[in-house]
C-alpha positions as CSV (number, residue, x, y, z in Angstrom):
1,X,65.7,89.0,119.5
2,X,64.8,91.4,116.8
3,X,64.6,91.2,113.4
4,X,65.1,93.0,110.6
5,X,61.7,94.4,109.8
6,X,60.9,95.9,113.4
7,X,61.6,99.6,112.9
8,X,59.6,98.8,109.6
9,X,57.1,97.7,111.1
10,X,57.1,100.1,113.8
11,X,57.0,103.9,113.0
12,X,57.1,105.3,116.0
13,X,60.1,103.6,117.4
14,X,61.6,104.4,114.0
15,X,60.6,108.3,114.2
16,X,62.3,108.6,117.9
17,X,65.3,106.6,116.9
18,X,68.3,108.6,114.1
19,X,69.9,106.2,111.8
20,X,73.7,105.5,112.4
21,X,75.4,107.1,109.7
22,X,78.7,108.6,108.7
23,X,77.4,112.5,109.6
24,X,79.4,112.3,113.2
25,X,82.8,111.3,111.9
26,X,82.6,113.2,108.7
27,X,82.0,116.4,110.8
28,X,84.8,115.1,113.4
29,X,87.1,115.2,110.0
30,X,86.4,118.7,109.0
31,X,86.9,120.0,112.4
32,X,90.5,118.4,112.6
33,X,91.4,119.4,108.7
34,X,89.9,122.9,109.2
35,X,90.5,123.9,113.3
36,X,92.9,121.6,114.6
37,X,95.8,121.4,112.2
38,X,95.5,125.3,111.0
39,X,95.7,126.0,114.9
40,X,98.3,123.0,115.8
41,X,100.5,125.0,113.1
42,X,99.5,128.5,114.6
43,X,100.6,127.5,118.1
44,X,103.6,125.4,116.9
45,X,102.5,122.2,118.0
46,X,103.1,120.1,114.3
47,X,106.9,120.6,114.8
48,X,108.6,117.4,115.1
49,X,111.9,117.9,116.7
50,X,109.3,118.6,119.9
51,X,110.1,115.1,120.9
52,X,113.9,114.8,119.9
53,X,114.3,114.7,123.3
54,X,112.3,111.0,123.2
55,X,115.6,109.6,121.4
56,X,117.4,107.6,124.0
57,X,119.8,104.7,124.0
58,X,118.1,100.8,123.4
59,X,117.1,100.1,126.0
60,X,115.1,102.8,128.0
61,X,113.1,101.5,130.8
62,X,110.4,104.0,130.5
63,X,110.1,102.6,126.3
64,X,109.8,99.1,127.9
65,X,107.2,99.8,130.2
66,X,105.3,102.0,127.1
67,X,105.7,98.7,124.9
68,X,104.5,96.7,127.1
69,X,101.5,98.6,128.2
70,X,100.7,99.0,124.5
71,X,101.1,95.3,123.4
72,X,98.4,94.5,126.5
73,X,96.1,97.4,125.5
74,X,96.1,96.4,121.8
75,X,95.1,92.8,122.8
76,X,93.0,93.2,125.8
77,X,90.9,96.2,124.7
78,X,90.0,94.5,121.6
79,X,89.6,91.1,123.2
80,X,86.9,92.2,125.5
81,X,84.6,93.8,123.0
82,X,84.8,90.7,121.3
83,X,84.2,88.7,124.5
84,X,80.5,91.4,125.2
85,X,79.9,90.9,122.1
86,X,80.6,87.4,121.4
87,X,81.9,88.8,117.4
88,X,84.9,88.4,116.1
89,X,85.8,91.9,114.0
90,X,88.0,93.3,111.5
91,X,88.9,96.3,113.8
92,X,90.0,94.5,117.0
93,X,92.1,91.7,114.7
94,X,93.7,94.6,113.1
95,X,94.3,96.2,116.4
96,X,95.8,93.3,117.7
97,X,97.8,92.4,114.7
98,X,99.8,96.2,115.4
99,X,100.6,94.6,119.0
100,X,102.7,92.0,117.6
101,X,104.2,94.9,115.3
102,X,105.2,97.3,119.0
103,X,106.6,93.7,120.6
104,X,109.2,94.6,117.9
105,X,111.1,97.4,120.5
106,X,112.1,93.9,122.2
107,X,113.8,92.5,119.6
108,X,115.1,95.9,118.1
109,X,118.9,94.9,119.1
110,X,118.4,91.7,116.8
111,X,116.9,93.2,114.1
112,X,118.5,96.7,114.1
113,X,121.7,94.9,112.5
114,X,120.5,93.4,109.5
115,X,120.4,96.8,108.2
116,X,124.1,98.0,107.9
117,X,125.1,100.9,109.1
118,X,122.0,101.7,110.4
119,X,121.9,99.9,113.9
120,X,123.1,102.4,116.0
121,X,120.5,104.9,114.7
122,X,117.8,102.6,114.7
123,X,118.0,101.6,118.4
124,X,118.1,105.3,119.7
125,X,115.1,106.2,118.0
126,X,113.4,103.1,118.3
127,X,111.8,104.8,121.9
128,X,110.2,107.8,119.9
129,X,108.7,105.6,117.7
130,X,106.9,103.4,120.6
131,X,105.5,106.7,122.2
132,X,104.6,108.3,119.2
133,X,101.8,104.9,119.0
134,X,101.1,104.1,122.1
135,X,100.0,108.0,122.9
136,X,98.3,107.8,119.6
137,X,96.2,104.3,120.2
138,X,95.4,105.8,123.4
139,X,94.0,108.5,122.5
140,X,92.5,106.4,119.7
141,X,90.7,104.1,122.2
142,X,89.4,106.9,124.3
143,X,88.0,108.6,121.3
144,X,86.5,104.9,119.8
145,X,84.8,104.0,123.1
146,X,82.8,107.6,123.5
147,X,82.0,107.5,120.2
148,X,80.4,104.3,120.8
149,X,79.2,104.7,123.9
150,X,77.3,107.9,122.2
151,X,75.7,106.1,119.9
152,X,74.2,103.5,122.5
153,X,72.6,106.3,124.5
154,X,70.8,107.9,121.5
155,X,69.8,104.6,120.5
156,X,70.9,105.2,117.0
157,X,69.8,102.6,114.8
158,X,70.9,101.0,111.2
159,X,68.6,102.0,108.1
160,X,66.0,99.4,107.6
161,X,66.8,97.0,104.8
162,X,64.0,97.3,101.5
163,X,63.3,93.9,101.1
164,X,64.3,90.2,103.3
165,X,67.8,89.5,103.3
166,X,67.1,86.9,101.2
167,X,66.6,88.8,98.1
168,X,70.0,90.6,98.6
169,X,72.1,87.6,98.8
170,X,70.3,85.8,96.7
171,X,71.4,88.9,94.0
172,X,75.2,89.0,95.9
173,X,76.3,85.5,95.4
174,X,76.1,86.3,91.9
175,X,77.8,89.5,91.8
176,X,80.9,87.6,94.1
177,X,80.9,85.0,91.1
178,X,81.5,87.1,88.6
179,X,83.5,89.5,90.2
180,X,85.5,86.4,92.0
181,X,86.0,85.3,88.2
182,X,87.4,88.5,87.3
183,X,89.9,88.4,90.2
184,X,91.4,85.9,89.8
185,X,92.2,86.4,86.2
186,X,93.1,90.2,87.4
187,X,96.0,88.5,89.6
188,X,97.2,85.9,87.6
189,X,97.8,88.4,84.6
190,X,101.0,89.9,85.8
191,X,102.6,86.6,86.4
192,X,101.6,85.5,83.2
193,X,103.1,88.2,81.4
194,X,106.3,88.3,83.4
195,X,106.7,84.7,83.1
196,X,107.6,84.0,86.4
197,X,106.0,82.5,89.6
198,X,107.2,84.8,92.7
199,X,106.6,81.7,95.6
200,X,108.9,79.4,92.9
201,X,111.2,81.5,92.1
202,X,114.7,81.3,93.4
203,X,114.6,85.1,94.5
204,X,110.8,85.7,95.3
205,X,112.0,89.5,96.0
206,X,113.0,90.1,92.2
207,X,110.5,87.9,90.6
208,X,107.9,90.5,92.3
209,X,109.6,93.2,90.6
210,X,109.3,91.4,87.5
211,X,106.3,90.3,87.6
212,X,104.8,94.2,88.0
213,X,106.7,95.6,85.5
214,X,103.8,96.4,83.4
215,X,102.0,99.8,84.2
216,X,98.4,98.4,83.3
217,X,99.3,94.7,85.1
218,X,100.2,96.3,88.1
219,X,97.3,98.5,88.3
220,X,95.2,95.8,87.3
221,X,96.6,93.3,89.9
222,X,96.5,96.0,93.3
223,X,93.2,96.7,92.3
224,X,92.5,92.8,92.9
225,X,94.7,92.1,95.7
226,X,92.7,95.0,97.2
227,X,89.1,93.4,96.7
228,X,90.2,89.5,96.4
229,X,89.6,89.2,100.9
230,X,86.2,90.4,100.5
231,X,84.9,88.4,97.5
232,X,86.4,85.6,98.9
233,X,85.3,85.9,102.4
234,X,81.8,86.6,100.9
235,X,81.9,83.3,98.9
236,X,83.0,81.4,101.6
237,X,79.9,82.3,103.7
238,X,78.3,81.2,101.1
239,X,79.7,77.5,101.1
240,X,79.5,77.5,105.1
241,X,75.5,78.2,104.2
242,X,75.0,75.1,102.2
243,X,79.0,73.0,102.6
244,X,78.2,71.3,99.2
245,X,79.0,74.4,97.5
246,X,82.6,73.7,98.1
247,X,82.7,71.4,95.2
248,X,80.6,73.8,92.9
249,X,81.6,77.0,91.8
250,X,81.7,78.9,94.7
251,X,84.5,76.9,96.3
252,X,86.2,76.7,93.0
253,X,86.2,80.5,92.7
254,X,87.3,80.9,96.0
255,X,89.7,78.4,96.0
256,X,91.2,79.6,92.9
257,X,92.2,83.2,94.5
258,X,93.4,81.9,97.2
259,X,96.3,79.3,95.4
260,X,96.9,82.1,92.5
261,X,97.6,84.8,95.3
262,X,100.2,82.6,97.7
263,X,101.5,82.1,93.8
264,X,102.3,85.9,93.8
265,X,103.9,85.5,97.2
266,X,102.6,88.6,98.6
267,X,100.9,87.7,101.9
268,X,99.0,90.8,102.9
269,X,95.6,89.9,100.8
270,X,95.7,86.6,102.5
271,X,95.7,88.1,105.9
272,X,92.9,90.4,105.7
273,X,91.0,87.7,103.9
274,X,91.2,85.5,106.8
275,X,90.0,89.3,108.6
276,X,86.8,89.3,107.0
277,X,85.5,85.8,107.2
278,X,86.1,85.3,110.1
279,X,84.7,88.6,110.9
280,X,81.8,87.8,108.6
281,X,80.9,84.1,110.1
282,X,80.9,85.5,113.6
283,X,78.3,88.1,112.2
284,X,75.9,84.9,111.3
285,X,76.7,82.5,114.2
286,X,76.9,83.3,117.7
287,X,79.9,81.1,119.2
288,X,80.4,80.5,122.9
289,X,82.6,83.1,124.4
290,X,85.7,80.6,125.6
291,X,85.6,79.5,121.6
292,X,86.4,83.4,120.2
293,X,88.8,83.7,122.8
294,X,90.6,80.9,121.4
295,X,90.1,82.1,117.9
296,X,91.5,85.2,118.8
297,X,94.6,84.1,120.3
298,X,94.8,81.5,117.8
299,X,94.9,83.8,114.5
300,X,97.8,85.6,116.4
301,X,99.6,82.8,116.6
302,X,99.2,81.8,112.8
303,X,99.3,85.2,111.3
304,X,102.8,85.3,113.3
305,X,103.6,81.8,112.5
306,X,102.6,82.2,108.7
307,X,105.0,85.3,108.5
308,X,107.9,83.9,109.5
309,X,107.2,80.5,107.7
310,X,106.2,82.0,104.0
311,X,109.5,84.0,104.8
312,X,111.3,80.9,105.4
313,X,109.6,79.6,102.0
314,X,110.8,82.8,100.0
315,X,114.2,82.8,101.6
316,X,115.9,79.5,102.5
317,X,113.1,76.3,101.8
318,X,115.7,74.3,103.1
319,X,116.0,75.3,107.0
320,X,112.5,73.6,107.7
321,X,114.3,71.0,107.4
322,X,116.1,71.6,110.7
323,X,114.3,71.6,113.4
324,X,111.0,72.5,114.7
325,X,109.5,74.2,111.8
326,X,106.5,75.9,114.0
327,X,109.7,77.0,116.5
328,X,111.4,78.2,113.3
329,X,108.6,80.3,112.0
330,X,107.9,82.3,115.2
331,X,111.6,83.1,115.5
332,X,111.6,84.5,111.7
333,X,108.7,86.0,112.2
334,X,110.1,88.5,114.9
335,X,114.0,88.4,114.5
336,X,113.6,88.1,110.5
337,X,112.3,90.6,108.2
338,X,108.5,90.4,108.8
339,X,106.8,92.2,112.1
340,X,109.3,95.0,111.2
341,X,107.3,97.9,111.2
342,X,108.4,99.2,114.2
343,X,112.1,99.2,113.1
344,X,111.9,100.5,109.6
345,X,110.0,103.5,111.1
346,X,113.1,104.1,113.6
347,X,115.0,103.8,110.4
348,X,113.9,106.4,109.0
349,X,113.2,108.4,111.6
350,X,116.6,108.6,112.2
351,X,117.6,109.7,108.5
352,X,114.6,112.3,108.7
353,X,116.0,115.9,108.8
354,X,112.8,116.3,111.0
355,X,110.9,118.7,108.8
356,X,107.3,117.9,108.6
357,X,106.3,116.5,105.0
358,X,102.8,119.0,106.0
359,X,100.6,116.8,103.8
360,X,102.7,115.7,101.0
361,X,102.0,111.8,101.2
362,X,97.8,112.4,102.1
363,X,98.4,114.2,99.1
364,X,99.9,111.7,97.3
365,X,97.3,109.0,98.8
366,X,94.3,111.3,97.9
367,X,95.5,110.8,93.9
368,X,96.8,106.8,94.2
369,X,94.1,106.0,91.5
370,X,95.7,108.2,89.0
371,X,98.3,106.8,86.5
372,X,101.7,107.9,87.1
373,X,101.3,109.6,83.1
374,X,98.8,111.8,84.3
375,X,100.1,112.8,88.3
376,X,104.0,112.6,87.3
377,X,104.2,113.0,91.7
378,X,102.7,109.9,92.4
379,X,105.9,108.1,93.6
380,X,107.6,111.2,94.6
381,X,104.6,111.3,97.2
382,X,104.2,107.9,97.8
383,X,105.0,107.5,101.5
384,X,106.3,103.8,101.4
385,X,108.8,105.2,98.3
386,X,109.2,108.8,100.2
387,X,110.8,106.2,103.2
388,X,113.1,104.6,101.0
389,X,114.5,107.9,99.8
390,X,114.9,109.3,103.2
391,X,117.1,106.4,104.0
392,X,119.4,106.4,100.9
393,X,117.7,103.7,99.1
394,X,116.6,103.2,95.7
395,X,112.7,103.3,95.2
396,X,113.1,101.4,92.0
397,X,114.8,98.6,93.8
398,X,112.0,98.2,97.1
399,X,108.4,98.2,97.5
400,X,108.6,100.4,100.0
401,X,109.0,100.6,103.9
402,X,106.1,100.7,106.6
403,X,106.0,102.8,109.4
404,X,104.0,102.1,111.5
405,X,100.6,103.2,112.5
406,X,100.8,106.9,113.5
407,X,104.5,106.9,112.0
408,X,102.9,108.9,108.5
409,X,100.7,111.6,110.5
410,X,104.2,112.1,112.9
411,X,106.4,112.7,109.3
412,X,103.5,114.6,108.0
413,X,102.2,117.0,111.1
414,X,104.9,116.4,114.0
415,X,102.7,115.7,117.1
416,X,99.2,117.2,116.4
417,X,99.2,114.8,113.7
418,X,99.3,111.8,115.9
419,X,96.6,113.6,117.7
420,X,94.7,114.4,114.8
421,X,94.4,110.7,113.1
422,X,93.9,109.1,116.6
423,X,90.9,111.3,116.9
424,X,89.6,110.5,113.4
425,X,90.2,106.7,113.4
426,X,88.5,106.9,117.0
427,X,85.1,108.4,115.7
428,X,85.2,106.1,112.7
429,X,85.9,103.0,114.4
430,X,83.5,103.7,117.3
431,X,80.7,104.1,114.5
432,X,81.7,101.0,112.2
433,X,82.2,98.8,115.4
434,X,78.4,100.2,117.0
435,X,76.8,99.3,113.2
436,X,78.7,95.8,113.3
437,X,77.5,95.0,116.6
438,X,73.9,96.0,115.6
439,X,73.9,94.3,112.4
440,X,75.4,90.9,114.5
441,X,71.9,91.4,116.7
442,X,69.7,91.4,113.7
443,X,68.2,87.4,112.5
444,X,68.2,86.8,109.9
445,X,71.5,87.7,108.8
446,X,72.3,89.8,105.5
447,X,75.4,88.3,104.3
448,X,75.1,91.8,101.8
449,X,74.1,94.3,104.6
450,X,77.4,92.9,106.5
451,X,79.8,92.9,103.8
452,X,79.7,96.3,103.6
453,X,80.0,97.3,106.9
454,X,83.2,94.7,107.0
455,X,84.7,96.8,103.4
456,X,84.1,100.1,105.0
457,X,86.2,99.2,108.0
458,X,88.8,97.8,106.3
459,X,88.3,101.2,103.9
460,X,89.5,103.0,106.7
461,X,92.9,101.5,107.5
462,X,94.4,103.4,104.7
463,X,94.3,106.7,106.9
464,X,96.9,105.0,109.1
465,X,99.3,104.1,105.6
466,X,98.7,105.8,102.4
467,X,100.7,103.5,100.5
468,X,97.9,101.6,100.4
469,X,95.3,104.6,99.3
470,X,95.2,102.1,96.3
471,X,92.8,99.9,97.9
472,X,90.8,102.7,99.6
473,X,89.8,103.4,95.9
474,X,89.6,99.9,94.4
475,X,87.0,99.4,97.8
476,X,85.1,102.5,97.0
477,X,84.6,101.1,93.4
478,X,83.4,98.1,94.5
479,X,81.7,98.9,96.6
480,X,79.9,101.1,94.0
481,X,79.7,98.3,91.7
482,X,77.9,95.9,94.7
483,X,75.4,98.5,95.1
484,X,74.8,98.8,91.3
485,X,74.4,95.0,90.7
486,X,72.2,94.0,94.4
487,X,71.2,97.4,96.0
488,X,69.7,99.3,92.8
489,X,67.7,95.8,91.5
490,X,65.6,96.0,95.0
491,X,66.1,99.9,95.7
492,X,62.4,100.2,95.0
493,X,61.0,97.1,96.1
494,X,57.8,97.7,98.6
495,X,58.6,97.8,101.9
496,X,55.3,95.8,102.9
497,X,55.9,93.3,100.2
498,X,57.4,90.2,102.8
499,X,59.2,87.2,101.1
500,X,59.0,83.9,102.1
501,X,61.1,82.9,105.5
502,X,64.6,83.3,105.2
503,X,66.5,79.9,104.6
504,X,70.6,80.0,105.2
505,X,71.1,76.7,103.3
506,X,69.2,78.2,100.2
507,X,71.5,80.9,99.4
C-alpha cells in the first residue's frame, strides 16, 4: 500500500498527477450562480406554481412509489460506496439519515394532525414535497458519481503532507485540548446564566428558550454546538490510539461535552458527533465489510431510536415505563414530532403564496455570523424563522421548522433551484468523498490530514439548510484556527527531513 511520502519521493509521478482540490466545484458554482439561475429566470423555469399540479390527495400511488424508490436509493447508494470502500463516511450517513426523513410521506396521515388545522393541507402537498427530493437527490447522485469517477481517471491526487503524520497529531491533540476545554465551558454558559437545565426541566421546550436568551450566550453556545462533534470525535481517536487516555484528560474532555450537551437537550450536535468518529475510525482501521454493514444499519436504528426516546425523555419520562421502551422509541420517533421534516415542509408549502423568496434566505445564510445589531434582517431572512411566519406562527415562540433537503432551493428558485443545488452538492460531494477515500488508502494515518476533510464535508450541509449557515462559519473559523496552531508550526518543515516511524499508541 502506499504511504504518505510516495509522490514526495517521486517527482515524476507527482509532475503527471494534479492535486485534488476545490477548483472543479468552485467553477461548477459560478457557472450555476452566473448561467444557470440568470437563464432558469430568462426562460421561466424558477417559477414555482410549475408543479402545483404535483399537489394530490394522501395518498397518490405514483408519491408512494417516488418514496419508496428514494428511501432505497438513499440507503443503498450510500451503502455500497461504503461496502467498495470498506469506510464508513459522513456523506453516505447523512444521506441515509434524509431516508428515514422521506419514510415520513408514510406516516403523513398520523402526523399531519398534530398540527391543527393544518392536516388537510399538509397531506395534499405532502406528494410535491417527495418529488421535489427525490428528483433533486437524483440528480444529486448522478452529478456525485461523475464527479468522482472524473477524478479517478485523471488520477488526481491529495497534496503531499510537509512532515510525518506524526508531527501533526502530535501538535492536534493539543489544539483539541484546549479547544475541547473551551467548548465545553462555551455550552455550559447559557444554562448557567439562565438557571435552568433543558433535559430536567419540566418543559424542555421553554427551558431552551430560556436558556438562550442572551445575545452573546447564544452566539457563544451555536458556535460550540457547531464545532463540539469534531473536537470530540478527534479526542476520541485519540483515546482509541492509546485506551488509557480515557481516564486522562482526553476522555475527560470528551466526556465532559458530551454529558453538558444532552444537558442542553438539543440532540443534533450529538448526532453528527457520532458522524465523524465513526467516520474518522473507519479512516484508520480497515474493518471487514459484513462489520460496516452492520454499523451502518445499526446507527440508523439508534439515531431513529435515540429520537424518539430523548423525545419521550423531554415529553412524558413516565411512558417508558409502559411497555417496550426500544418499541416505544421507534414509534415516537416517526409518528411523534422528530423525523418531521418531510411534513413541516408540506406545511408550509401549503401556506406559501408560491412566489419564489429569489435568494432571500442564501442571503440571510451568507450574513448568519453577523449580530442581529449590525444585519437588523438576520431573522427576517432566516429560513427556519421565514417558515414559521409563512405558517402563522410566532418566530419568537419556535426555533424554527426544517424543510427538508431541496425544500429551501424550491421556496427560493422554484424548480431550477432543485436543479441548481443537486448539481452543486454533486460536484462537492463527489470531490470530498474521492479525497476521503484516498486519504483512507494512505498508512500511516493523519488523524489531522482527515479531520479536515471530515469538517469540510460536514461544511457543506449548510447549502441544503441555511438555518444552520451558523456552523458553516464557526467550521470555517476553526478550521482557520487548526491550521494556525498545527499546519503553520510545520508549514516550513523540510520535506526530506523523515521522523522516526509513526507509532498510533504514541499520539
Amino acid at each position: 500500500m502506499q504511504g504518505s511520502t510516495d509522490f514526495k519521493n517521486n517527482p515524476a509521478l507527482l509532475s503527471r498527477s494534479p492535486v485534488l482540490g476545490a477548483k472543479g466545484p468552485l467553477l461548477a458554482i459560478a457557472g450555476i450562480l452566473f448561467v444557470f439561475i440568470p437563464g432558469a429566470y430568462w426562460m421561466g423555469g424558477s417559477r414555482p406554481e410549475l408543479l402545483e399540479g404535483f399537489i394530490v390527495p394522501w395518498p397518490a400511488l405514483w408519491a408512494q412509489i417516488l418514496a419508496a424508490a428514494g428511501v432505497l436509493g438513499l440507503l443503498l447508494i450510500p451503502l455500497a460506496w461504503v461496502a467498495a470502500s470498506r469506510t464508513l463516511d459522513l456523506l453516505a450517513l447523512f444521506l441515509a439519515q434524509n431516508s428515514l426523513l422521506l419514510a415520513g410521506y408514510f406516516f403523513l396521515n398520523a402526523t399531519a394532525w398534530k398540527i391543527k388545522g393544518a392536516g388537510p393541507g399538509i397531506l395534499e402537498t405532502g406528494s410535491l414535497v417527495v418529488l421535489i427530493n427525490v428528483a433533486g437527490f437524483a440528480i444529486l447522485f448522478a452529478v456525485m458519481g461523475a464527479t468522482y469517477l472524473l477524478a479517478v481517471l485523471s488520477s488526481a491526487r491529495l497534496s503531499p503532507l510537509r512532515a510525518e503524520p506524526l508531527e501533526y497529531d502530535r501538535l492536534l491533540i493539543w489544539f483539541l485540548r484546549a479547544a475541547g476545554g473551551s467548548v465545553a465551558l462555551v455550552i455550559a454558559l447559557p444554562m448557567a446564566i439562565s438557571g435552568t437545565i433543558p433535559l430536567l426541566a419540566d418543559d424542555p421546550v421553554q427551558a431552551r428558550f430560556a436558556m438562550v436568551q442572551s445575545d452573546a450566550a447564544r452566539a457563544l453556545y451555536h458556535a460550540g454546538t457547531a464545532i463540539l462533534p469534531f473536537i470530540t470525535g478527534g479526542l476520541i481517536l485519540f483515546v482509541l490510539r492509546r485506551p488509557a487516555r480515557m481516564f486522562g484528560v482526553d476522555g475527560w474532555i470528551a466526556g465532559a461535552i458530551v454529558l453538558i450537551q444532552i444537558l442542553t437537550s438539543n440532540r443534533l450536535p450529538l448526532a453528527i458527533t457520532l458522524f465523524a468518529t465513526l467516520t474518522l475510525f473507519t479512516l484508520e482501521r480497515k474493518l471487514p465489510r459484513l462489520v460496516l454493514v452492520a454499523a451502518f444499519a445499526g446507527f440508523l436504528a439508534l439515531f431513529a431510536g435515540l429520537s424518539g426516546f430523548t423525545a419521550i425523555l423531554r415529553q412524558d419520562r413516565s411512558a417508558l415505563e409502559e411497555g417496550n421502551p426500544v418499541a416505544q422509541s421507534l414509534e415516537e420517533a416517526f409518528l411523534g414530532d422528530n423525523l418531521i421534516d418531510l411534513r413541516d415542509a408540506a406545511w408550509v408549502f401549503s401556506e406559501w403564496d408560491f412566489q419564489p423568496l429569489n435568494g432571500r434566505t442564501y442571503l440571510g445564510g451568507l450574513a448568519a455570523m453577523l449580530p442581529s445589531g449590525i444585519f437588523t434582517l438576520k431573522k427576517e431572512w432566516h429560513l427556519g424563522l421565514t417558515g414559521i411566519r409563512i405558517v402563522g406562527w410566532d418566530p419568537g415562540e419556535h426555533f424554527g421548522l426544517r424543510i427538508t433537503f431541496f425544500g429551501e432551493s424550491f421556496l427560493n428558485f422554484g424548480p431550477a433551484g432543485v436543479v441548481a443545488l443537486a448539481v452543486v452538492m454533486g460536484c462537492l460531494f463527489g470531490v470530498l468523498l474521492r479525497s476521503l477515500h484516498l486519504a483512507a488508502a494512505k498508512r500511516p494515518p493523519c488523524l489531522h490530514y482527515n479531520l479536515k476533510i471530515v469538517i469540510l464535508m460536514q461544511m457543506c450541509l449548510p447549502l441544503s439548510n441555511t438555518s444552520d449557515a451558523f456552523t458553516f462559519w464557526s467550521m470555517a473559523a476553526f478550521l482557520g484556527l487548526q491550521w494556525l496552531a498545527v499546519d503553520l508550526p510545520l508549514r516550513f518543515c523540510k520535506t526530506s527531513a523523515l521522523r522516526p516511524p509513526y507509532a498510533p499508541s504514541r499520539v
